[in-house]
NUDOFI-819140 format. One record per residue: residue number from 0; chain; x, y, z of N, C-alpha, C, O in turn; residue in one letter. Coordinates in Angstrom, 2 decimals. Layout:
<pts>
<pt i="NUM" ch="A" n_c1="X" n_c2="Y" n_c3="Z" ca_c1="X" ca_c2="Y" ca_c3="Z" c_c1="X" c_c2="Y" c_c3="Z" o_c1="X" o_c2="Y" o_c3="Z" aa="A"/>
...
</pts>
This chain:
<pts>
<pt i="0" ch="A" n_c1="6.44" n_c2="-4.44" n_c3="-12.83" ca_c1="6.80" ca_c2="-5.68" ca_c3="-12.16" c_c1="5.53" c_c2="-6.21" c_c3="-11.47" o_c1="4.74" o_c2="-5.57" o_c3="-10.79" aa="X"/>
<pt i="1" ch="A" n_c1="5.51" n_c2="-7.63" n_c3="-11.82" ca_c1="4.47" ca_c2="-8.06" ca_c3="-11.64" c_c1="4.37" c_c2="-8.76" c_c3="-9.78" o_c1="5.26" o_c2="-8.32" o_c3="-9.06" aa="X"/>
<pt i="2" ch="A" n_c1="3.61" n_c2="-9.51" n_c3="-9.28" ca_c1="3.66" ca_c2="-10.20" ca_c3="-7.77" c_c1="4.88" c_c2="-11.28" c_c3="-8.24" o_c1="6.02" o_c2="-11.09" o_c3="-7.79" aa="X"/>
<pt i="3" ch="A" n_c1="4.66" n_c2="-12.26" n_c3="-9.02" ca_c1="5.90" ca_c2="-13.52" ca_c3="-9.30" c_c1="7.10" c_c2="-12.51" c_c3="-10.10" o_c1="8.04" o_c2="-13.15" o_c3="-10.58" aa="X"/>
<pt i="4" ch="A" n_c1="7.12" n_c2="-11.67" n_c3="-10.20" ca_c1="8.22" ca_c2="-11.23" ca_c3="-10.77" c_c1="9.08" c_c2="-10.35" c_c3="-9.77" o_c1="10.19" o_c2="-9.89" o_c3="-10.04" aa="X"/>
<pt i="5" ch="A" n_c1="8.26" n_c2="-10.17" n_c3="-8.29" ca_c1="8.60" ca_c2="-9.68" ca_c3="-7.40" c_c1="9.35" c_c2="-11.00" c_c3="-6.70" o_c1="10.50" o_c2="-11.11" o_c3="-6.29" aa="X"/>
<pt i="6" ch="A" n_c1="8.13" n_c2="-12.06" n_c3="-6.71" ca_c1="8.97" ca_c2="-13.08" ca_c3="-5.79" c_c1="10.33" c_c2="-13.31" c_c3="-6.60" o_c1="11.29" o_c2="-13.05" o_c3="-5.89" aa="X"/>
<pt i="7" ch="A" n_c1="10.64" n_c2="-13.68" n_c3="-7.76" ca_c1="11.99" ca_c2="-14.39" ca_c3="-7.80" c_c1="12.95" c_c2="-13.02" c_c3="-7.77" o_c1="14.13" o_c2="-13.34" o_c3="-7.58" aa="X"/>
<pt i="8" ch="A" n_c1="12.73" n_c2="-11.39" n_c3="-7.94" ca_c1="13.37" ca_c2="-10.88" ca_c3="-7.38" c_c1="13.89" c_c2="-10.99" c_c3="-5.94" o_c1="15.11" o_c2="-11.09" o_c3="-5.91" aa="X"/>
<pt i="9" ch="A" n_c1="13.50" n_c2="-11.00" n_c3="-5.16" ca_c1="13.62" ca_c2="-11.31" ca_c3="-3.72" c_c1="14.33" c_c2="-12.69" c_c3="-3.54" o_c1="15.33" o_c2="-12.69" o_c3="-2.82" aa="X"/>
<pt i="10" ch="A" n_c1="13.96" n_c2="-13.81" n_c3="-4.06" ca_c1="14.65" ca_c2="-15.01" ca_c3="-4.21" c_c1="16.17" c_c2="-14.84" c_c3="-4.68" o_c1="17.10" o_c2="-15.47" o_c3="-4.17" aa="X"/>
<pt i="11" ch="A" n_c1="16.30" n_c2="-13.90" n_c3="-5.73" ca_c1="17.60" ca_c2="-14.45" ca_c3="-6.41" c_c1="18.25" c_c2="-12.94" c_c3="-5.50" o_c1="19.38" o_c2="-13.01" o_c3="-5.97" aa="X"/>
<pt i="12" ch="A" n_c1="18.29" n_c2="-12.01" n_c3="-4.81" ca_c1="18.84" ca_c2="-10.94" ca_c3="-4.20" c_c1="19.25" c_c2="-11.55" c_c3="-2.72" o_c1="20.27" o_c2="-11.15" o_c3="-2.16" aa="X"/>
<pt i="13" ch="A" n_c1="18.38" n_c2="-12.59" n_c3="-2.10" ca_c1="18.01" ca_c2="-13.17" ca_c3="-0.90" c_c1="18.38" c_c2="-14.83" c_c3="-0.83" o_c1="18.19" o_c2="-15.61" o_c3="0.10" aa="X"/>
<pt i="14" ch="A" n_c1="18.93" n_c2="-15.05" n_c3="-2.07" ca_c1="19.61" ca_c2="-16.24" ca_c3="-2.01" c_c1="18.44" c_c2="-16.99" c_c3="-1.53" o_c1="18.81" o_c2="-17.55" o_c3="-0.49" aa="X"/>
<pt i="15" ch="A" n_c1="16.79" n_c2="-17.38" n_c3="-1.86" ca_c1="16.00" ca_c2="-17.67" ca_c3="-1.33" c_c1="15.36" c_c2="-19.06" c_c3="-2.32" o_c1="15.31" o_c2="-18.86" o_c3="-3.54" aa="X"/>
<pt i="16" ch="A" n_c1="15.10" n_c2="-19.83" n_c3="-2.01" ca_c1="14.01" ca_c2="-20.26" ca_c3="-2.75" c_c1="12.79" c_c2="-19.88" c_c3="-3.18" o_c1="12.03" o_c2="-19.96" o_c3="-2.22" aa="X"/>
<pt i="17" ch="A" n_c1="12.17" n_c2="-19.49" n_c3="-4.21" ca_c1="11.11" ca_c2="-19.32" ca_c3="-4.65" c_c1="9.96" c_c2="-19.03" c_c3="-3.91" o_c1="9.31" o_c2="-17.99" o_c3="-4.06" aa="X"/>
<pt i="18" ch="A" n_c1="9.58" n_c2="-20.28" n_c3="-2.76" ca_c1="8.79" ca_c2="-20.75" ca_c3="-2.29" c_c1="8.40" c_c2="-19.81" c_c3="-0.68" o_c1="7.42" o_c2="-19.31" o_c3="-0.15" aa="X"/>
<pt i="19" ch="A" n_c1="9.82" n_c2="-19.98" n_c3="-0.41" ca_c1="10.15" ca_c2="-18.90" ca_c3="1.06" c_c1="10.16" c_c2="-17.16" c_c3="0.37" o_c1="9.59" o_c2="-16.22" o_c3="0.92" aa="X"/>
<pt i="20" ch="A" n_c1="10.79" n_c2="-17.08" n_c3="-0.66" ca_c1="10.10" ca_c2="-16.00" ca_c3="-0.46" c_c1="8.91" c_c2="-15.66" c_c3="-0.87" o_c1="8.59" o_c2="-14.57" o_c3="-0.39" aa="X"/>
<pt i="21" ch="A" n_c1="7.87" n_c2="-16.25" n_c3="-1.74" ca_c1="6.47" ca_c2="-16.14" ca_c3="-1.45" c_c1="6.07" c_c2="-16.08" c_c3="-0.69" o_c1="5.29" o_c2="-15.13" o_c3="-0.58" aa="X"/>
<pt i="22" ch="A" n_c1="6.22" n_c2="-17.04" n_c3="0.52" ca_c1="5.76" ca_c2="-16.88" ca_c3="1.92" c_c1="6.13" c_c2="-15.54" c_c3="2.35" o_c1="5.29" o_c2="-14.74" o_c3="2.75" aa="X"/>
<pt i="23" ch="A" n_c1="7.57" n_c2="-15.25" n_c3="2.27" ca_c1="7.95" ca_c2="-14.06" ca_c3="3.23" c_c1="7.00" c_c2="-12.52" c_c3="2.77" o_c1="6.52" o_c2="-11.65" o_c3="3.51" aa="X"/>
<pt i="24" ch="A" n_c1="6.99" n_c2="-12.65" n_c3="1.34" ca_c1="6.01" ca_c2="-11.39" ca_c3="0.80" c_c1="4.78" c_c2="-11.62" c_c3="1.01" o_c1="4.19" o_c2="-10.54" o_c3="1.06" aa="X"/>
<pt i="25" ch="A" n_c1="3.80" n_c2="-12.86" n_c3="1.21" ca_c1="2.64" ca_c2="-12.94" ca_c3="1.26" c_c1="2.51" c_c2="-12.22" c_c3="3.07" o_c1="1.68" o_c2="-11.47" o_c3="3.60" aa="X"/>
<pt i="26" ch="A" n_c1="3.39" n_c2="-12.69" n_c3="3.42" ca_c1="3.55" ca_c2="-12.16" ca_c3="5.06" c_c1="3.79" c_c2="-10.98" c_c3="5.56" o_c1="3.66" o_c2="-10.55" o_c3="6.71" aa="X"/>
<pt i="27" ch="A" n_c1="4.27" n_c2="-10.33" n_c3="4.30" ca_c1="4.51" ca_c2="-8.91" ca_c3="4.98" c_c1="3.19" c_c2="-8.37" c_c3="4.31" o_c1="2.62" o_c2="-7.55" o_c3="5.03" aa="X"/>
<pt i="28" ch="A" n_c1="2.64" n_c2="-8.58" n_c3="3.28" ca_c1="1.20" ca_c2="-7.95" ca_c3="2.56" c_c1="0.60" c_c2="-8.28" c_c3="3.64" o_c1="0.61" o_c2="-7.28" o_c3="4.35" aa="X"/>
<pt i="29" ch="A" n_c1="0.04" n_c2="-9.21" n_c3="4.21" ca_c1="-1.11" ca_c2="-9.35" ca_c3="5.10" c_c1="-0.57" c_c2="-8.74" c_c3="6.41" o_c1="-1.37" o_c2="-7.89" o_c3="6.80" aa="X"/>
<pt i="30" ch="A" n_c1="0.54" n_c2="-8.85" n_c3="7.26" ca_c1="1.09" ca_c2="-8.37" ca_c3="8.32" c_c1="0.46" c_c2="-6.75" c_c3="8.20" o_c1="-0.32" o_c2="-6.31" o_c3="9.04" aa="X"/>
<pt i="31" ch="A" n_c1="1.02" n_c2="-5.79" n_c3="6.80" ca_c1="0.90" ca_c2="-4.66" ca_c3="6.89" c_c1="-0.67" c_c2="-4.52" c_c3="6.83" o_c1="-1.26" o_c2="-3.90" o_c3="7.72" aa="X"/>
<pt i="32" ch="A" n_c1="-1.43" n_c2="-5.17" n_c3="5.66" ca_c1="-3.10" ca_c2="-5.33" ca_c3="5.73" c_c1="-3.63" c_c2="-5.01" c_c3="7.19" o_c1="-4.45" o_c2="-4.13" o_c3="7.47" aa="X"/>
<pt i="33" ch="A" n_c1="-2.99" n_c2="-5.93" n_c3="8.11" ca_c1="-4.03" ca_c2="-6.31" ca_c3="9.20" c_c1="-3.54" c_c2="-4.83" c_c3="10.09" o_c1="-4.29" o_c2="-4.06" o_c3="10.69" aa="X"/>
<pt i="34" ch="A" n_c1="-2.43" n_c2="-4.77" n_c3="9.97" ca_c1="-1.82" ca_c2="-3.22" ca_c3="10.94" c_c1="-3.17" c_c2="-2.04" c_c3="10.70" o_c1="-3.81" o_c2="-1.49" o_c3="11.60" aa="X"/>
<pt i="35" ch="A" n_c1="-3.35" n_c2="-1.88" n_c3="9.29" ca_c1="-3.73" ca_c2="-0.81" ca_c3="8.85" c_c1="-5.21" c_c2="-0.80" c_c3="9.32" o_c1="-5.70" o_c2="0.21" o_c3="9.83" aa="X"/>
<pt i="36" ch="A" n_c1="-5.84" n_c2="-1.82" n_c3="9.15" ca_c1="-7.03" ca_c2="-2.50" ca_c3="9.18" c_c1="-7.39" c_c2="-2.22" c_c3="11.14" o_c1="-8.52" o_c2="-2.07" o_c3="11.59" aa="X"/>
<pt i="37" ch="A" n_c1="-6.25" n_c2="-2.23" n_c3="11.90" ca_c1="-6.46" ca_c2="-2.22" ca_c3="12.92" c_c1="-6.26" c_c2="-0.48" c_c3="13.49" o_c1="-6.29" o_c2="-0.04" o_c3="14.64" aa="X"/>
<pt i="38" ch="A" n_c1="-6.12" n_c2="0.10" n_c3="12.45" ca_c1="-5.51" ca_c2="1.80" ca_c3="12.45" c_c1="-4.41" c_c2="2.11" c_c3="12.45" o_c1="-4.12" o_c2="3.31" o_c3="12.45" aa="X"/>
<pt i="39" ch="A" n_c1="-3.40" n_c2="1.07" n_c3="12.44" ca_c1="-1.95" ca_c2="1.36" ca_c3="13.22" c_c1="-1.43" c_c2="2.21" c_c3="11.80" o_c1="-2.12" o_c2="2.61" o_c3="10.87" aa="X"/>
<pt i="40" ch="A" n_c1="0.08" n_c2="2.31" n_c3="12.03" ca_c1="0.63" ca_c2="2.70" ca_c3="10.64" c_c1="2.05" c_c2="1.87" c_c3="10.88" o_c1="2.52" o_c2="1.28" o_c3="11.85" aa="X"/>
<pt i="41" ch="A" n_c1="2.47" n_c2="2.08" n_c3="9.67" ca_c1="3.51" ca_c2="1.04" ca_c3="9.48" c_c1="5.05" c_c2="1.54" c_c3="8.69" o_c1="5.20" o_c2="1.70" o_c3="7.48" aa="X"/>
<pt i="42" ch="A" n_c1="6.03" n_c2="1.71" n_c3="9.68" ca_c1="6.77" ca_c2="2.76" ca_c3="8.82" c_c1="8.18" c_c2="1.75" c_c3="8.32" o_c1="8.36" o_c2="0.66" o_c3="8.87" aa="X"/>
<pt i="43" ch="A" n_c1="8.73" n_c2="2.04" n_c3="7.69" ca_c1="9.98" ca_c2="1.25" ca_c3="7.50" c_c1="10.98" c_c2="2.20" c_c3="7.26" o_c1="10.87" o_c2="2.74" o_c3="6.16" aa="X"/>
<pt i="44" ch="A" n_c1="11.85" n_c2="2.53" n_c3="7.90" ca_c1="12.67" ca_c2="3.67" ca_c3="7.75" c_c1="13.73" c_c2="4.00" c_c3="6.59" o_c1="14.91" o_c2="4.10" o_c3="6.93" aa="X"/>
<pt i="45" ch="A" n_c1="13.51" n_c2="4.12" n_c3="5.70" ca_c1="14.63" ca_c2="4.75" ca_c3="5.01" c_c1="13.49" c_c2="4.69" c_c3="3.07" o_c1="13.63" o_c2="5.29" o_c3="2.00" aa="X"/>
<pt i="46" ch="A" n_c1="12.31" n_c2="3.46" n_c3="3.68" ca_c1="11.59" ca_c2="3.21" ca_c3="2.63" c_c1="10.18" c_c2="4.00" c_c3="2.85" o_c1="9.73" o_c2="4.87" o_c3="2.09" aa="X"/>
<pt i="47" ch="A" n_c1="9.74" n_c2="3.66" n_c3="3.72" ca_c1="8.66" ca_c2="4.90" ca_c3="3.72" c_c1="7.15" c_c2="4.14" c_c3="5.27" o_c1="7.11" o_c2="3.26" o_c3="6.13" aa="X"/>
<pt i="48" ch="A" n_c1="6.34" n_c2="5.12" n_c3="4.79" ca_c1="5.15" ca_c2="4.54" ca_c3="5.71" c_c1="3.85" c_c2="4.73" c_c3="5.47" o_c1="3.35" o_c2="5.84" o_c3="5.26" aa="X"/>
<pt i="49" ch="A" n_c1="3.18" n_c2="3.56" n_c3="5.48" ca_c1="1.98" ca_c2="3.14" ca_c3="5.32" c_c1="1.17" c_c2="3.85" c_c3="6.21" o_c1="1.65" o_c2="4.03" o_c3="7.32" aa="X"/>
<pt i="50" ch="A" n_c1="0.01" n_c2="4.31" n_c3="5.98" ca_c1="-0.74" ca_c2="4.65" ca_c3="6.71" c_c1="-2.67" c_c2="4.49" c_c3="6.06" o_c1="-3.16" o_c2="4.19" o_c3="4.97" aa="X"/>
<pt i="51" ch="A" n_c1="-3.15" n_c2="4.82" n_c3="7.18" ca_c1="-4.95" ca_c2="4.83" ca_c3="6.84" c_c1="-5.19" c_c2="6.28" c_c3="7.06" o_c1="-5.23" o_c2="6.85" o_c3="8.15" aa="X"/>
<pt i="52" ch="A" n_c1="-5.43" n_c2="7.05" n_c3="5.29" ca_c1="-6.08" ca_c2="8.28" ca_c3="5.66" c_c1="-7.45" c_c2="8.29" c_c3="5.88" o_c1="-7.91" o_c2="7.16" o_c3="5.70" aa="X"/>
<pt i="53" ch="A" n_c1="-8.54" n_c2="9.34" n_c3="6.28" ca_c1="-9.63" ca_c2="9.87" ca_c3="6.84" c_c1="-10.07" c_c2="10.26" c_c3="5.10" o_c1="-9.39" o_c2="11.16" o_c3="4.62" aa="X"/>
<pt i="54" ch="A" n_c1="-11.01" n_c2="9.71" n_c3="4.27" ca_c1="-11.81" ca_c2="11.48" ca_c3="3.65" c_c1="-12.84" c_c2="11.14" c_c3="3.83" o_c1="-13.49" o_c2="10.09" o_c3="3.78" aa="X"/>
<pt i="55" ch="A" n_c1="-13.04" n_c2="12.57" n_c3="4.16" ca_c1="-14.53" ca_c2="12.98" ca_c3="4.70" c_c1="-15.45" c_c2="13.02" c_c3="3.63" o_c1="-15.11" o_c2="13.29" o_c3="2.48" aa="X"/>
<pt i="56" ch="A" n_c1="-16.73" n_c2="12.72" n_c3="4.01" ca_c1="-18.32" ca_c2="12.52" ca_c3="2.99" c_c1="-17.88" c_c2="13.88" c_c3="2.67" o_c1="-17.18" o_c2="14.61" o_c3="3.37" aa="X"/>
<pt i="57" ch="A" n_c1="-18.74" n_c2="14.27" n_c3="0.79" ca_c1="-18.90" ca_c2="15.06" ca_c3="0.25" c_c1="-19.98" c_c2="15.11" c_c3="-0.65" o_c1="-20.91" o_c2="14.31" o_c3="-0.51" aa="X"/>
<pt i="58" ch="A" n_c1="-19.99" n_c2="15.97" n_c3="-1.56" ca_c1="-21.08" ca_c2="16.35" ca_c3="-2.09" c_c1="-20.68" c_c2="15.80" c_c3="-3.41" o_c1="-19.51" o_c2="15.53" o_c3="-3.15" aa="X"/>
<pt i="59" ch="A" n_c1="-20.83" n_c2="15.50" n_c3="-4.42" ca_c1="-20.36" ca_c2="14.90" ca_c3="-5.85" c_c1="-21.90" c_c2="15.16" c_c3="-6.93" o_c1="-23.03" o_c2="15.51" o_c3="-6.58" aa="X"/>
<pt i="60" ch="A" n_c1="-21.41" n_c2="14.83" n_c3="-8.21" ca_c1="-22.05" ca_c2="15.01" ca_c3="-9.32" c_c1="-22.15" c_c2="14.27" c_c3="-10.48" o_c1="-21.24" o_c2="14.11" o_c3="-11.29" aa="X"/>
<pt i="61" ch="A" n_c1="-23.54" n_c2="13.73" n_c3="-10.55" ca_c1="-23.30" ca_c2="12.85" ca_c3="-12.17" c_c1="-22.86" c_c2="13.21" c_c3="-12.90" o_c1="-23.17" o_c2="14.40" o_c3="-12.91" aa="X"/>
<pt i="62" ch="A" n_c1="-22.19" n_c2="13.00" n_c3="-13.72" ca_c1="-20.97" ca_c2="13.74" ca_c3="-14.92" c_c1="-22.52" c_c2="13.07" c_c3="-16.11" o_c1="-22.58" o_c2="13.63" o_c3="-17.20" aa="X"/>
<pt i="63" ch="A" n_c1="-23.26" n_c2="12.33" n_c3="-15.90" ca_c1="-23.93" ca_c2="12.26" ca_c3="-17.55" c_c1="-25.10" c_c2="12.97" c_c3="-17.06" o_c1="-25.52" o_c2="13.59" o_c3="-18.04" aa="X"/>
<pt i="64" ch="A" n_c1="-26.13" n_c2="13.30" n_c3="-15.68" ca_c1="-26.71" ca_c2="13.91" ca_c3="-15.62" c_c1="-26.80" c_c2="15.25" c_c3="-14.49" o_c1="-27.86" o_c2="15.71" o_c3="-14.06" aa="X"/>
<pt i="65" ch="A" n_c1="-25.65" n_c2="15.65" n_c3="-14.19" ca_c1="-25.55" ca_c2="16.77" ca_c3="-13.40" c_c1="-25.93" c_c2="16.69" c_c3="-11.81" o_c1="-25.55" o_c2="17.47" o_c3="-10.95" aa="X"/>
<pt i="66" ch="A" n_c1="-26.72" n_c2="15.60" n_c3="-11.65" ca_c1="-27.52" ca_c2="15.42" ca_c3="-10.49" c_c1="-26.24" c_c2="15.28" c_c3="-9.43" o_c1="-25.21" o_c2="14.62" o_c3="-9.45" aa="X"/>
<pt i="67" ch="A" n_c1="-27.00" n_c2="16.48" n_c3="-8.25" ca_c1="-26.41" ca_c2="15.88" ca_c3="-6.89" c_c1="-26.03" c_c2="14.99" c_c3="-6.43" o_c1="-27.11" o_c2="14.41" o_c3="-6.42" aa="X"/>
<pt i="68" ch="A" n_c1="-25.26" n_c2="14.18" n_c3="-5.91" ca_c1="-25.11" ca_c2="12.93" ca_c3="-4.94" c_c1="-24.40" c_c2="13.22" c_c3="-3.73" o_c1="-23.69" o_c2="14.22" o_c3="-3.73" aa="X"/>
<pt i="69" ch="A" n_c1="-24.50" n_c2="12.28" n_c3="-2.36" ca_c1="-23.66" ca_c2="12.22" ca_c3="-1.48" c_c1="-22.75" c_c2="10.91" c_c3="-1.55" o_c1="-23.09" o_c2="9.73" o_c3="-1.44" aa="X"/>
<pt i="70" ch="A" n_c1="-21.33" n_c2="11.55" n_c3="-1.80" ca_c1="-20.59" ca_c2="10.15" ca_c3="-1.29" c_c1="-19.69" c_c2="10.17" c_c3="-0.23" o_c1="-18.87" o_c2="11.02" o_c3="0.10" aa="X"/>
<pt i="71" ch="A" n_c1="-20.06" n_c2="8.84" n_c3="0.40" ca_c1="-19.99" ca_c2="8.67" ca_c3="1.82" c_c1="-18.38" c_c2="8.64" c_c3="1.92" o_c1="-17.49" o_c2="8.60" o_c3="1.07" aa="X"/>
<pt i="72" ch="A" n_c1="-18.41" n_c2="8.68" n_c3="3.23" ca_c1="-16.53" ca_c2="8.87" ca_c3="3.90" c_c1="-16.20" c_c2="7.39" c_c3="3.69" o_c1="-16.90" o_c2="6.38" o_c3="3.55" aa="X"/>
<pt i="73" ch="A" n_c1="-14.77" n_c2="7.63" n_c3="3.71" ca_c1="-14.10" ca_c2="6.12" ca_c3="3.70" c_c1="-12.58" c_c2="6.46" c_c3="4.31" o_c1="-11.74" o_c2="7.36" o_c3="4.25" aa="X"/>
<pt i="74" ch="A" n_c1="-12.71" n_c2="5.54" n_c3="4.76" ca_c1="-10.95" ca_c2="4.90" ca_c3="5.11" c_c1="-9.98" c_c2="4.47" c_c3="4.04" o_c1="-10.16" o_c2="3.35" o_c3="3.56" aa="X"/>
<pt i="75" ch="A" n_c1="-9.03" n_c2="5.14" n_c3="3.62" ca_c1="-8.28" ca_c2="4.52" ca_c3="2.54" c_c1="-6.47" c_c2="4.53" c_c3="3.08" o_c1="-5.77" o_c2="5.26" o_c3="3.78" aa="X"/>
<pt i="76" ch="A" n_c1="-6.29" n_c2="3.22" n_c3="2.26" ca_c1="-5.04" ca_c2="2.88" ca_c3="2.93" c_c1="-3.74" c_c2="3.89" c_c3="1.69" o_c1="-3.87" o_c2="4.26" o_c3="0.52" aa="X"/>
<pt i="77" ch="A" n_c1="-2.87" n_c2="3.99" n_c3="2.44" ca_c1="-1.79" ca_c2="5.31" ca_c3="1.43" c_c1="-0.44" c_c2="4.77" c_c3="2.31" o_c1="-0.16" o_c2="4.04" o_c3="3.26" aa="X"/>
<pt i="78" ch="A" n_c1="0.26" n_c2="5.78" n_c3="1.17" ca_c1="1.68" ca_c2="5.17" ca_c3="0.97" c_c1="2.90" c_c2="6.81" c_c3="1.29" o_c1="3.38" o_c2="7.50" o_c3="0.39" aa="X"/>
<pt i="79" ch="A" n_c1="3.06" n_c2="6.98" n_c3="2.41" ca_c1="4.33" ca_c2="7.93" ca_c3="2.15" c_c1="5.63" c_c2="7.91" c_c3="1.87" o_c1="6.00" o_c2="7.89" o_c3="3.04" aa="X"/>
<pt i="80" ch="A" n_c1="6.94" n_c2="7.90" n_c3="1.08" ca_c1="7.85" ca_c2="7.77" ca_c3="0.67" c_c1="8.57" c_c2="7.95" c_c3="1.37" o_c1="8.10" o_c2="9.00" o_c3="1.82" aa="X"/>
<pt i="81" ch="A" n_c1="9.58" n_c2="7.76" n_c3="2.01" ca_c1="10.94" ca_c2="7.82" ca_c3="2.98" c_c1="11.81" c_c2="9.02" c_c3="2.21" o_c1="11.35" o_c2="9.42" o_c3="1.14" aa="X"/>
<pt i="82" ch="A" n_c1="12.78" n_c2="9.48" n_c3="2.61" ca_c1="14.18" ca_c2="10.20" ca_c3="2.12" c_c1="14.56" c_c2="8.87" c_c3="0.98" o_c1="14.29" o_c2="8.92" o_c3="-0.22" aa="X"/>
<pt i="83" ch="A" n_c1="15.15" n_c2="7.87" n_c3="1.59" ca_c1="15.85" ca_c2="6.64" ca_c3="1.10" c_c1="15.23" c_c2="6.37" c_c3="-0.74" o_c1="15.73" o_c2="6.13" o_c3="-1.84" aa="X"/>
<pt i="84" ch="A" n_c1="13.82" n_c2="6.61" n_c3="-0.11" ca_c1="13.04" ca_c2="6.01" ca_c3="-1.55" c_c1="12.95" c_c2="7.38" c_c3="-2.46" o_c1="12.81" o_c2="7.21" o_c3="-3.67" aa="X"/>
<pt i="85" ch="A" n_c1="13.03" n_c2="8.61" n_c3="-2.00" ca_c1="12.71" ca_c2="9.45" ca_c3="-2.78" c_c1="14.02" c_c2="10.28" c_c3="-3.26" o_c1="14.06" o_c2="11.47" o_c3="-3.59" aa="X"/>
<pt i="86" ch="A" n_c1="15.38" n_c2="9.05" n_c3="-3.18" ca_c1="16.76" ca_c2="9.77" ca_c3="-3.45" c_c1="16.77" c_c2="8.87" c_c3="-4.25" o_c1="17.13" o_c2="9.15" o_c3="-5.39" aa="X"/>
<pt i="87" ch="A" n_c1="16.39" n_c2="7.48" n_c3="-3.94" ca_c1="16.63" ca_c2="6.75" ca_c3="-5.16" c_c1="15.98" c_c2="6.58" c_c3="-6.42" o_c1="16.48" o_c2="5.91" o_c3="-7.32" aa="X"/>
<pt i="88" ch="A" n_c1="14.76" n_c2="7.24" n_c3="-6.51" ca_c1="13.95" ca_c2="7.28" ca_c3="-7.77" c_c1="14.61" c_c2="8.49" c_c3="-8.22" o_c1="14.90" o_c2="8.34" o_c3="-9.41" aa="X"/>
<pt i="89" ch="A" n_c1="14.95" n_c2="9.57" n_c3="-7.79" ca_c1="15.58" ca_c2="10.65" ca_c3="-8.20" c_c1="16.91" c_c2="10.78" c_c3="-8.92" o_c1="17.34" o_c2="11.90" o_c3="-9.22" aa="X"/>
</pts>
């Protein structure tokens, strides 16, 4: 499922116009963006919670020439699954 195939889901479940719910999903993408961006985490209960993990710099390797490298730490944004979400894929 694609982003517009998300909106008119939401539209036709939400009795919505098209238009509002683009807005409403563009609003919760950036709402959660800026949370994460600010460190927070973001949980929704029964669906799951967003969060910003830590990995730490490491040591890595050219796969065509063997050579050492360092790659640096980063902040990456992740996704934990609720009960709710992980009964219903099940």
């Amino acid at each position: 499922m694609n982003k517009a195939e998300l909106i008119e889901a939401i539209a036709a479940s939400a009795d919505l116009p098209k238009s509002t719910a683009a807005r409403a999903l563009d609003a919760l993408t950036e709402t959660i963006t800026s949370a994460l961006r600010d460190g927070d985490s973001v949980s929704l209960v029964g669906f799951g919670t967003f969060a910003v993990k830590e990995r730490a710099a490491r040591e890595g390797r050219n796969p065509q020439t063997g050579a050492t490298l360092q790659i640096a730490a980063a902040r990456l944004p992740g996704f934990k699954p609720g009960k709710g979400l992980r009964d219903a894929v099940n």
